[in-house]
C-alpha angles and dihedrals in degrees: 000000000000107000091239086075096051098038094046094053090051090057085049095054086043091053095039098034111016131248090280091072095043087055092053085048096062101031087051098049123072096215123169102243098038089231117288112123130160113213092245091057136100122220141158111302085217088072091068092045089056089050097045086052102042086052088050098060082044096061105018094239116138115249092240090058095048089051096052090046085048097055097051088055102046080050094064089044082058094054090048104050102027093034089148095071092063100052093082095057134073103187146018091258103052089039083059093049087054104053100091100036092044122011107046089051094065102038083054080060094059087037121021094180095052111121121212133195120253108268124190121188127203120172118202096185149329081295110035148056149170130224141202120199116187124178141112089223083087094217109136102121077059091055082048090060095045081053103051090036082054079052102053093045089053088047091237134129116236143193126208133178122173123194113189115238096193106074101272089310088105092224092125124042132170105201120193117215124199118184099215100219 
């Protein structure tokens, strides 16, 4: 997992929770690194997960829920840094559609080590898509706040409802998204 996503969810829990519980967060999670991470670097995945759960317990948030409001920060952090991969898009759908063709190219640019999920688009119609999401990393609830905070940034309503397709593992999950016009 490329270090930006680490490191920017660590300024959010600083900003949201102070610098006291980020502390605790690190000290309390024997995490392989002991917590110290730069924003170009790659680490465990399993570190960020630590971190997410042991937030969790904190705050009494589930971990799904973290992981949603997470992703629609980190979205706006996107916008603000990589602003050149979004001139080119005039809705959440076509920005989506656009991910793998696009985006990851050229986030593979800036990181060439960096690894994505599988992501498989279909779109129904003008107002609708399907998604696969395919990756053991188990993130999903992350990708759904990437998607409502492309939605916010678009200035557009979305629904979104994700069955998982893996048994329960959430390896595998199929995500329906309706643009609300």
């Amino acid at each position: 997992m490329k270090g930006m996503i680490i490191t920017e969810f660590i300024d959010m829990v600083e900003e949201k929770y102070g610098l006291e519980v980020v502390d605790d967060l690190i000290t309390s999670s024997d995490l392989k690194t002991k917590g110290v991470y730069t924003s170009v670097g790659t680490y465990d995945y399993t570190d960020f997960l630590k971190l997410v759960n042991k937030l969790s317990q904190k705050i009494n948030v589930k971990v799904p829920d973290l992981l949603i409001d997470y992703g629609k920060e980190l979205f706006k952090v996107f916008v603000k840094k990589y602003d050149f991969l979004f001139k080119n898009y005039n809705c959440t759908l076509d920005f989506l559609e656009g991910v793998n063709l696009h985006i990851h190219v050229e986030v593979s640019k800036l990181y060439p080590d960096a690894e994505f999920p599988k992501l498989i688009f279909n779109r129904i119609s003008e107002d609708s898509m399907v998604l696969m999401y395919e990756s053991e990393r188990k993130l999903s609830n992350f990708g759904i706040g990437l998607i409502y905070g492309c939605a916010e940034y678009f200035n557009e309503k979305v629904s979104i409802d994700a069955q998982d397709q893996s048994g329960g593992k959430g390896e595998k999950v199929e995500i329906k998204i309706n643009v609300k016009r």
